[in-house]
N, C-alpha and C positions, 0 to 999 in steps of 0.2 A: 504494500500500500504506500501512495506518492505520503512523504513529510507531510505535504498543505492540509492532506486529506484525514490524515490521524490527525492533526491537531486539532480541524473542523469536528472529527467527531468527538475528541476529549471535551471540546468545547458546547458541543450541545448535549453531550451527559452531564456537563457539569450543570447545565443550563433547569435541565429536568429534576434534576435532584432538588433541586430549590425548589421545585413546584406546589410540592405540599404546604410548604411555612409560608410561601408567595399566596397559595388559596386562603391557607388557615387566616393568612394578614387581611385580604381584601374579603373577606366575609363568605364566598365563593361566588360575590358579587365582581362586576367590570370597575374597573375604580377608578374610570374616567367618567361615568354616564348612570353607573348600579344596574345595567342589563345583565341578566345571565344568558342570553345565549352564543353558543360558539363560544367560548371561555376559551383563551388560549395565551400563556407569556407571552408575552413581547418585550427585546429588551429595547431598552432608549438610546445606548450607547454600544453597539455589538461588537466595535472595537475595545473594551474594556472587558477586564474580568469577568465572570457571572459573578455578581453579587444581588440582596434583596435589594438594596436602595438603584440598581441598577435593570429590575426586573418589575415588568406591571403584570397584572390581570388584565385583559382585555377581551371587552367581548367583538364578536365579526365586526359589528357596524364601525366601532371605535378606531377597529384596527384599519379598515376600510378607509378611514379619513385621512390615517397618516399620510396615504399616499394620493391622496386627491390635490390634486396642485389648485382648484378653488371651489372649495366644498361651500355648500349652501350656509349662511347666517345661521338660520332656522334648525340645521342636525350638530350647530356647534355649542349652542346654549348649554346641553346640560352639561359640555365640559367645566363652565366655568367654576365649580363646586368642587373639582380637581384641583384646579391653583393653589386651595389652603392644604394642601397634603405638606407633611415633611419628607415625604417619598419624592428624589429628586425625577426617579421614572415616572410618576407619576403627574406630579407638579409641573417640572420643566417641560415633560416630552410632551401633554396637554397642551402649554402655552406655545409653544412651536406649532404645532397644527392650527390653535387658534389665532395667532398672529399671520398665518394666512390669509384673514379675515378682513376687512379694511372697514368692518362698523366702529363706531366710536366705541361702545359698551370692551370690546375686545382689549382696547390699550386701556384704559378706566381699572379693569379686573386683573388683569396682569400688574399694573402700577401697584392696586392696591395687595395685593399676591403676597405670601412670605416667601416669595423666592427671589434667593441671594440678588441684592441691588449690580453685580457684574454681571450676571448673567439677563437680568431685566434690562439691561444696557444695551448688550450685545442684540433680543429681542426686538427691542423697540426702534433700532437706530436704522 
Protein backbone atom coordinates (compact mmCIF):
# COMPACT_ATOMS: atom_id res chain seq x y z
CA UNK A 1 0.00 0.00 0.00
CA UNK A 2 1.22 3.68 -1.59
CA UNK A 3 2.67 5.81 2.16
CA UNK A 4 -0.21 8.62 1.16
CA UNK A 5 -2.72 5.81 1.39
CA UNK A 6 -1.91 4.27 4.99
CA UNK A 7 -1.67 7.54 6.33
CA UNK A 8 -5.35 8.52 4.65
CA UNK A 9 -6.49 5.54 6.33
CA UNK A 10 -4.72 5.88 9.94
CA UNK A 11 -6.38 9.17 9.59
CA UNK A 12 -9.89 8.25 9.08
CA UNK A 13 -9.72 5.46 11.92
CA UNK A 14 -8.48 7.93 13.98
CA UNK A 15 -11.36 10.13 12.80
CA UNK A 16 -14.08 7.27 13.67
CA UNK A 17 -12.91 6.47 16.89
CA UNK A 18 -13.87 9.93 18.12
CA UNK A 19 -17.31 9.36 16.93
CA UNK A 20 -18.86 8.14 19.83
CA UNK A 21 -17.62 11.01 22.47
CA UNK A 22 -18.23 13.46 19.18
CA UNK A 23 -22.25 11.81 19.26
CA UNK A 24 -22.28 11.45 23.13
CA UNK A 25 -21.14 15.71 22.99
CA UNK A 26 -23.63 16.80 20.32
CA UNK A 27 -26.76 15.15 21.90
CA UNK A 28 -26.99 12.63 18.77
CA UNK A 29 -28.40 15.86 17.42
CA UNK A 30 -26.44 18.15 14.00
CA UNK A 31 -24.82 20.93 16.18
CA UNK A 32 -25.17 23.39 13.57
CA UNK A 33 -29.07 23.36 12.93
CA UNK A 34 -30.32 20.04 16.00
CA UNK A 35 -31.51 17.86 12.75
CA UNK A 36 -30.97 14.33 13.20
CA UNK A 37 -30.86 13.16 9.94
CA UNK A 38 -27.90 11.74 7.96
CA UNK A 39 -25.66 12.33 11.12
CA UNK A 40 -22.38 12.19 9.87
CA UNK A 41 -18.59 13.81 11.29
CA UNK A 42 -17.36 16.32 9.51
CA UNK A 43 -14.18 17.78 10.22
CA UNK A 44 -13.42 21.61 9.92
CA UNK A 45 -9.98 21.45 9.57
CA UNK A 46 -8.92 17.98 7.78
CA UNK A 47 -5.46 19.02 7.52
CA UNK A 48 -5.14 18.95 11.28
CA UNK A 49 -5.02 16.14 13.77
CA UNK A 50 -8.45 14.32 14.52
CA UNK A 51 -9.22 15.94 17.47
CA UNK A 52 -13.15 16.73 19.38
CA UNK A 53 -12.62 20.52 19.04
CA UNK A 54 -11.69 19.77 15.40
CA UNK A 55 -14.69 17.39 14.77
CA UNK A 56 -18.75 18.37 14.38
CA UNK A 57 -21.93 16.25 14.00
CA UNK A 58 -23.52 17.19 11.03
CA UNK A 59 -26.45 16.35 9.79
CA UNK A 60 -26.88 15.93 5.40
CA UNK A 61 -28.42 19.21 4.82
CA UNK A 62 -25.64 21.19 7.14
CA UNK A 63 -23.06 19.30 5.44
CA UNK A 64 -24.64 20.07 2.05
CA UNK A 65 -24.19 23.85 2.72
CA UNK A 66 -20.45 23.69 3.33
CA UNK A 67 -20.12 23.30 -0.14
CA UNK A 68 -22.68 25.44 -1.67
CA UNK A 69 -20.78 28.55 -2.91
CA UNK A 70 -24.33 30.78 -2.21
CA UNK A 71 -26.62 28.86 -0.30
CA UNK A 72 -30.00 30.56 0.37
CA UNK A 73 -30.42 33.23 3.43
CA UNK A 74 -33.42 31.27 4.46
CA UNK A 75 -31.52 27.40 5.04
CA UNK A 76 -28.73 29.51 6.99
CA UNK A 77 -30.66 30.83 9.84
CA UNK A 78 -30.70 28.11 12.07
CA UNK A 79 -26.89 28.04 11.98
CA UNK A 80 -26.72 31.17 13.64
CA UNK A 81 -27.37 29.29 17.32
CA UNK A 82 -23.95 27.52 16.36
CA UNK A 83 -21.78 30.64 16.75
CA UNK A 84 -22.11 30.57 20.66
CA UNK A 85 -20.53 26.95 20.69
CA UNK A 86 -16.98 26.76 22.21
CA UNK A 87 -16.44 23.91 19.72
CA UNK A 88 -14.12 25.67 17.25
CA UNK A 89 -15.69 22.86 14.52
CA UNK A 90 -18.46 23.80 15.40
CA UNK A 91 -18.46 27.67 15.87
CA UNK A 92 -15.85 28.75 13.36
CA UNK A 93 -16.72 26.20 10.55
CA UNK A 94 -20.80 27.47 10.83
CA UNK A 95 -19.52 31.18 10.51
CA UNK A 96 -17.42 30.23 7.20
CA UNK A 97 -20.45 28.86 5.54
CA UNK A 98 -22.47 31.60 6.89
CA UNK A 99 -20.32 34.59 5.93
CA UNK A 100 -21.02 33.38 2.45
CA UNK A 101 -24.04 35.02 3.04
CA UNK A 102 -24.06 38.90 2.33
CA UNK A 103 -27.48 39.76 4.73
CA UNK A 104 -26.75 42.19 7.34
CA UNK A 105 -28.03 39.79 10.40
CA UNK A 106 -24.82 37.22 9.08
CA UNK A 107 -21.98 39.98 10.20
CA UNK A 108 -24.20 41.28 13.36
CA UNK A 109 -24.15 37.33 14.65
CA UNK A 110 -20.64 36.45 13.80
CA UNK A 111 -19.58 40.01 15.51
CA UNK A 112 -21.56 39.26 18.37
CA UNK A 113 -20.17 35.37 18.23
CA UNK A 114 -17.55 34.03 21.05
CA UNK A 115 -15.36 33.26 18.51
CA UNK A 116 -11.77 34.38 18.84
CA UNK A 117 -11.73 38.28 17.68
CA UNK A 118 -8.48 36.91 14.89
CA UNK A 119 -10.40 34.66 13.41
CA UNK A 120 -13.61 37.00 13.35
CA UNK A 121 -11.17 39.27 11.47
CA UNK A 122 -9.98 37.13 9.01
CA UNK A 123 -14.03 36.23 8.49
CA UNK A 124 -15.30 39.50 8.13
CA UNK A 125 -12.44 41.35 6.16
Amino acid sequence: MAKGSQLNKEHLEAVNALGKSISKRAGFHCEWCGGDEGLKLWEYQPDHEPAPENLALLCSGCRGLVDKRTPDPRELRPLRNALWSDIPAVAEGAAWVLVRCKEPWVREAIEESLIADAIKEKLLS
